[in-house]
C-alpha positions as CSV (number, residue, x, y, z in Angstrom):
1,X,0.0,0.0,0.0
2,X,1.2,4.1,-1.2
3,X,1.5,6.2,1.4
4,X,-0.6,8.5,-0.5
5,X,-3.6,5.7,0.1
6,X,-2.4,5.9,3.8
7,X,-2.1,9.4,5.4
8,X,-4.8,11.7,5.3
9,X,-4.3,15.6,6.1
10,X,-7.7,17.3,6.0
11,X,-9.1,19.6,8.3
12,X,-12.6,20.8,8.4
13,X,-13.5,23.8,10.7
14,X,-16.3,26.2,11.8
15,X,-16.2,28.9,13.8
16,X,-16.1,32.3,15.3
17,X,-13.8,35.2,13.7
18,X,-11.7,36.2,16.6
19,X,-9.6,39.5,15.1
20,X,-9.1,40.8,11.7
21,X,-6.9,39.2,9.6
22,X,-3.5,39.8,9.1
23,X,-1.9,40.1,5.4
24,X,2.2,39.6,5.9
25,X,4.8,39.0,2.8
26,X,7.5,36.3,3.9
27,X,11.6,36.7,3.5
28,X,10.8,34.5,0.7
29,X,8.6,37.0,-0.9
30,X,5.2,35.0,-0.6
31,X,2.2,37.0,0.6
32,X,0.0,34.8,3.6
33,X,-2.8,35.8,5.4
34,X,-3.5,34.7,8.8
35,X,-6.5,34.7,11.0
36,X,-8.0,33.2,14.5
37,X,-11.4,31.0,14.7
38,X,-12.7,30.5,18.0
39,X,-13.6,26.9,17.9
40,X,-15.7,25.1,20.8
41,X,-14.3,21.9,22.0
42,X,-17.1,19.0,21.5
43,X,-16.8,18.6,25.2
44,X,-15.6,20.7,27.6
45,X,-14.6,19.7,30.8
46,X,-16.2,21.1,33.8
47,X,-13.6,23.4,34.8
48,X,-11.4,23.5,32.0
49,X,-11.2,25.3,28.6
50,X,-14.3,25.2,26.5
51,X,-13.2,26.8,23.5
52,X,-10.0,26.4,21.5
53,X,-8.1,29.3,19.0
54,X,-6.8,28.1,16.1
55,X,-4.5,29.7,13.9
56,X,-5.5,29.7,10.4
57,X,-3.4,30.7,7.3
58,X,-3.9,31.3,3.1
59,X,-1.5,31.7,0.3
60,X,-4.7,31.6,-1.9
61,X,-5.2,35.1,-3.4
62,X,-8.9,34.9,-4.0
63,X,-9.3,33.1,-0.5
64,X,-6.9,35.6,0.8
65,X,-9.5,38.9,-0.8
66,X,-12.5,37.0,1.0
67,X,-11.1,36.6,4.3
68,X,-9.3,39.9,4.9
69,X,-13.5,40.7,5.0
70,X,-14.1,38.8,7.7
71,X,-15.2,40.5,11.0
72,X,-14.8,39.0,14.2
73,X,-17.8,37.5,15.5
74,X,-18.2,36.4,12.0
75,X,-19.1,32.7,11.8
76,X,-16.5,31.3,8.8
77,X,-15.8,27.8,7.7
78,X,-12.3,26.1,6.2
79,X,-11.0,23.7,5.0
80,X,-7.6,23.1,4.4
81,X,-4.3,20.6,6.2
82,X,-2.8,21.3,9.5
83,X,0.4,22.2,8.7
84,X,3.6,22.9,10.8
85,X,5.4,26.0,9.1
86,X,9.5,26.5,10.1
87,X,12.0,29.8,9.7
88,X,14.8,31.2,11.4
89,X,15.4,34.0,13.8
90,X,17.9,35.7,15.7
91,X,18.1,32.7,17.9
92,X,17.5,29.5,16.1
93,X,14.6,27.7,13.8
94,X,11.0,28.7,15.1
95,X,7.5,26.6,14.2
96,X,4.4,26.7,14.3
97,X,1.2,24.7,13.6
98,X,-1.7,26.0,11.9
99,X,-4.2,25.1,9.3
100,X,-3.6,25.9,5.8
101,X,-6.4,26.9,3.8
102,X,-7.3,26.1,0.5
103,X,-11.3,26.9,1.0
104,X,-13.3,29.1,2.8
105,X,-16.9,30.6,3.4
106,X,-18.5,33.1,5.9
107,X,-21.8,30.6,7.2
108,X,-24.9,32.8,6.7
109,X,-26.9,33.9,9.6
110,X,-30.2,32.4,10.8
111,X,-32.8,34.1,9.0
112,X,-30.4,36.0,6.6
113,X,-28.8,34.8,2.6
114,X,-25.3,34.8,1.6
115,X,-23.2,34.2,-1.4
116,X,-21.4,31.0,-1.0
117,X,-18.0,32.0,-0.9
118,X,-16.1,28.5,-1.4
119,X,-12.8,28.8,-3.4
């Protein structure tokens, strides 16, 4: 059996738009937004946290146009892998893990009608 039949990457996730999103360009010259989703664990513990934040990136132009939209509060959908991203600095090699976007769509309101917005 491939690998490729083996290992699956995909990450599906819905939830609240914590800040507005942030449009960087890399040393490398590539442009990425990021953004936050508030995303409430299936089952919180009685004392413990209830809700998780989860980093969220794009190198997708027309994804990145969409979500630079995005209010917080809004309630957004992805999907995309979770990816863990590496560069350098002053002190060593940093990471970090986040979920790399290839779709995304704000998730109309109750009541109100919305453009799909899937890439």
């Amino acid at each position: 059996m491939s690998v490729a039949v083996i290992d699956r990457n995909d990450v599906v996730l819905r939830g609240r738009v914590s800040a507005p999103a942030e449009l960087r360009t890399l040393p490398s010259g590539d442009t990425l937004l990021t953004f936050r989703l508030v995303v409430r664990r299936p089952e919180p513990r009685a004392r413990g946290q209830s809700v998780d934040v989860l980093t969220c990136i794009t190198y997708d132009r027309s994804l990145q146009r969409r979500a630079a939209l995005w209010q917080p509060g809004d309630v957004v959908e992805v999907e995309g892998a979770l990816q863990r991203r590496f560069w350098r600095t002053g002190s060593g090699t940093a990471s970090v893990c986040e979920v790399n976007c290839r779709r995304g769509r704000k998730v109309p309101r109750a009541g109100a009608t919305t453009t799909d917005l899937t890439a």
